[in-house]
PAZAPA-4460 file (N, C-alpha, C; in steps of 0.05 Angstrom, whole numbers, plus 32768, in hexadecimal, padded with zeros to 4 digits):
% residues 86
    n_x    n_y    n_z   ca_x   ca_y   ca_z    c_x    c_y    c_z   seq   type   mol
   7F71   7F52   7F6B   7F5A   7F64   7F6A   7F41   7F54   7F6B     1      X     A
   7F2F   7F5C   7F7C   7F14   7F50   7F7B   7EFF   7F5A   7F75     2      X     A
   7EEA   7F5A   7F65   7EDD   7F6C   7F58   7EC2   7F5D   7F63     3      X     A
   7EAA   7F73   7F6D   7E8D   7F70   7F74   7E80   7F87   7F68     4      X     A
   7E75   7F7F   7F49   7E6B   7F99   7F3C   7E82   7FA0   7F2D     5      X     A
   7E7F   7FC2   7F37   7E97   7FD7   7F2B   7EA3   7FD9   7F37     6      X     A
   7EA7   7FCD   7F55   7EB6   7FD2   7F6E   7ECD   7FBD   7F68     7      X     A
   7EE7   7FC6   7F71   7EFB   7FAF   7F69   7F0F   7FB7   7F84     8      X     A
   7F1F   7FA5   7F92   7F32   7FA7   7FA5   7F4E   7FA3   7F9C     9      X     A
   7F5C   7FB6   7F9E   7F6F   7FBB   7F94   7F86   7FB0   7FB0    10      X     A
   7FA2   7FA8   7FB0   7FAE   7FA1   7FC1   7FC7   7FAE   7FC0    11      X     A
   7FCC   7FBA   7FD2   7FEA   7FCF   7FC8   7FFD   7FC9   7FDA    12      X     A
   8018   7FD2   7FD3   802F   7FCD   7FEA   8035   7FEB   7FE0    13      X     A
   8042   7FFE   7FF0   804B   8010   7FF1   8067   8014   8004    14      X     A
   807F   801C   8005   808C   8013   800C   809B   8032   8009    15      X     A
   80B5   802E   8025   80C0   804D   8024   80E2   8044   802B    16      X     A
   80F2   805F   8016   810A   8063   8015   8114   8073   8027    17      X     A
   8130   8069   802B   8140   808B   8039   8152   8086   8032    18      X     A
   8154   80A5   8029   8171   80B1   8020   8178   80BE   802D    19      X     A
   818C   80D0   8027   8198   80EE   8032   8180   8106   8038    20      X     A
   8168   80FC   802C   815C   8120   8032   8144   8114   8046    21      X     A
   8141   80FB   804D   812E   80ED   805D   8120   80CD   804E    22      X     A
   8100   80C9   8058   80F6   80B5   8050   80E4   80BF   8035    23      X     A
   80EB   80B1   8021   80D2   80B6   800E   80C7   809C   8003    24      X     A
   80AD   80A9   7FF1   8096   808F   7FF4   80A0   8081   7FD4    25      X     A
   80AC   806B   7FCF   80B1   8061   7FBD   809E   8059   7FA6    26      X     A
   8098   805D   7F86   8077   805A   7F81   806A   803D   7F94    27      X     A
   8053   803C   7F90   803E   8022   7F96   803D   8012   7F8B    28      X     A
   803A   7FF5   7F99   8041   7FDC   7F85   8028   7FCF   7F87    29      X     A
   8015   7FC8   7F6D   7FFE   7FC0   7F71   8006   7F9D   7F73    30      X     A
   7FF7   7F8E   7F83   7FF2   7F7F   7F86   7FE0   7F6B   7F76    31      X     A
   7FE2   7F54   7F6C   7FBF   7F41   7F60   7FB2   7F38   7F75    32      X     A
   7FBB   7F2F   7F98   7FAA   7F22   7FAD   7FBA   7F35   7FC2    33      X     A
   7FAB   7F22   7FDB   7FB7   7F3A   7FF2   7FCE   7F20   7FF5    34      X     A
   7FCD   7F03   7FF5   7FEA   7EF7   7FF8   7FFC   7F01   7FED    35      X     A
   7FF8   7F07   7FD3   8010   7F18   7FC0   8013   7F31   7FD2    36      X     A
   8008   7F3F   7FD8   8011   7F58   7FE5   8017   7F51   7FF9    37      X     A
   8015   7F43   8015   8021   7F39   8022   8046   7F2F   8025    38      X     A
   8042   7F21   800C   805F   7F19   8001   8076   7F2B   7FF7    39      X     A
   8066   7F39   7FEA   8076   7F56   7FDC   807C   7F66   7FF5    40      X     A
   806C   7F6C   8008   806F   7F78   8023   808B   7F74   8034    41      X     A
   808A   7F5A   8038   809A   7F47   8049   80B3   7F47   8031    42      X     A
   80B0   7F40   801F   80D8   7F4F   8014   80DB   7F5E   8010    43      X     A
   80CB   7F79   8008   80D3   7F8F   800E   80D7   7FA2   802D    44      X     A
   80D8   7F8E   803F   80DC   7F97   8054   80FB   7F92   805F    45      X     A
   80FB   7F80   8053   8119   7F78   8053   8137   7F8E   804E    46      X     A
   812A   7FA3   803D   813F   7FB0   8037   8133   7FCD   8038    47      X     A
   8113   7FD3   803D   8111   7FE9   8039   8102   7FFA   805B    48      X     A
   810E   8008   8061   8106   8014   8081   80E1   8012   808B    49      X     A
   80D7   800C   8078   80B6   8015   8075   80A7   8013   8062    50      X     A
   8095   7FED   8066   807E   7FEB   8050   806A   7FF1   805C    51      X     A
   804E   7FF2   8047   803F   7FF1   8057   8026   7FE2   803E    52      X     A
   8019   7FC8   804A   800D   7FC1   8030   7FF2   7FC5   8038    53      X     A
   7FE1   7FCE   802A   7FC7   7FD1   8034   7FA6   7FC9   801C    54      X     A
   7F94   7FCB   801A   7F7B   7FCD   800A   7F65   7FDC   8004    55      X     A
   7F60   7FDD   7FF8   7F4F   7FF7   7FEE   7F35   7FF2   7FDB    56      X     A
   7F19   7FEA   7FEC   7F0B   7FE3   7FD0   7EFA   7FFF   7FC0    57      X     A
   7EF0   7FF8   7FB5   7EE7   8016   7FA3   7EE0   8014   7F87    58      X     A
   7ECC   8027   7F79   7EC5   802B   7F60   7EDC   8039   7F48    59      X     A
   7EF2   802B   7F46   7F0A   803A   7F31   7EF5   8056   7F21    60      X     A
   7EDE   804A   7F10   7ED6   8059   7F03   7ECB   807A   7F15    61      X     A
   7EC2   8074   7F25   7EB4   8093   7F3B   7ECB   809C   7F47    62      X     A
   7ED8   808D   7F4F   7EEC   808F   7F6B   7EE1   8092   7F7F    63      X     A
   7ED1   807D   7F89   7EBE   807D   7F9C   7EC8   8063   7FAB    64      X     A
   7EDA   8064   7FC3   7EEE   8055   7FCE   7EE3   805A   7FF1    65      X     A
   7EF0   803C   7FF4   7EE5   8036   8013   7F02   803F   801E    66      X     A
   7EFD   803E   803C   7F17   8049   804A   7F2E   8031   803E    67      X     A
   7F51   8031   8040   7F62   801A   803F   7F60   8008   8055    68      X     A
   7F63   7FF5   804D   7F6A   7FE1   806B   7F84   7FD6   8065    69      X     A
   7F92   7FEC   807A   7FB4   7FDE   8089   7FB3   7FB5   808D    70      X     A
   7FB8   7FAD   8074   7FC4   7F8B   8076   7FD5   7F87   8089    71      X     A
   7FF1   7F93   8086   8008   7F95   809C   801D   7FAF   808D    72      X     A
   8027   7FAE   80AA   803D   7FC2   80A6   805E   7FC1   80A6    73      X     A
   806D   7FC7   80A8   808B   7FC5   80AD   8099   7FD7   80AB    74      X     A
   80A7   7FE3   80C6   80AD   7FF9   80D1   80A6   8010   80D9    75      X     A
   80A4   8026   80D9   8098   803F   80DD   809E   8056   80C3    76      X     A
   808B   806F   80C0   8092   8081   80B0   809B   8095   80BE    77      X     A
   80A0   80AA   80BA   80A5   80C0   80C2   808F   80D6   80BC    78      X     A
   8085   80E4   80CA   806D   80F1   80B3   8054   80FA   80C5    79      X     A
   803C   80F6   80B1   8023   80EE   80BE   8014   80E1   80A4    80      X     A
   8003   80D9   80AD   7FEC   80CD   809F   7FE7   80DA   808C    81      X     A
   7FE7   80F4   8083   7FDB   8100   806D   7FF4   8105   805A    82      X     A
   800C   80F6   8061   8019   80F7   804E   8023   80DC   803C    83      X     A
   800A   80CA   804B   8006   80AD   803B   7FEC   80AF   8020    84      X     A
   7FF5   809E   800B   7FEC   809F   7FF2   7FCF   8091   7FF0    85      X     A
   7FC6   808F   800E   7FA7   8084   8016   7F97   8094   8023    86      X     A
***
């Protein structure tokens, strides 16, 4: 996490299952750097159909947040966009 002010960048991997009833979004794995999320990305890709690690800076306290920025991805979802946790 990198903090300027009250603004802090958070680094997430988010990552997706399938079972029997389809793909679902497994919780979010926060990250401390974007190499760490990077890394966490890349083995969880290994076994799971769909990560996706991305960044997000913003005021925790307002919730006053800039768009995410897609780091990398691995695989595809099924879906659309508004059913991602960004």
């Amino acid at each position: 996490m990198e903090a300027d002010g009250a603004r802090k960048t958070f680094f997430i991997v988010q990552s997706f299952s399938s079972d029997g009833c389809g793909i679902r979004m497994d919780p979010p794995l926060e990250a401390a750097s974007e190499n760490s999320a990077r890394r966490t990305a890349a083995r969880l890709a290994a076994r799971k159909p769909s990560v996706i690690c991305f960044k997000r800076t913003g005021d925790p306290s307002t919730g006053d947040f800039d768009e995410p920025e897609v780091l990398i991805s691995y695989g595809s979802v099924v879906g659309s966009d508004d059913d991602l946790p960004f």
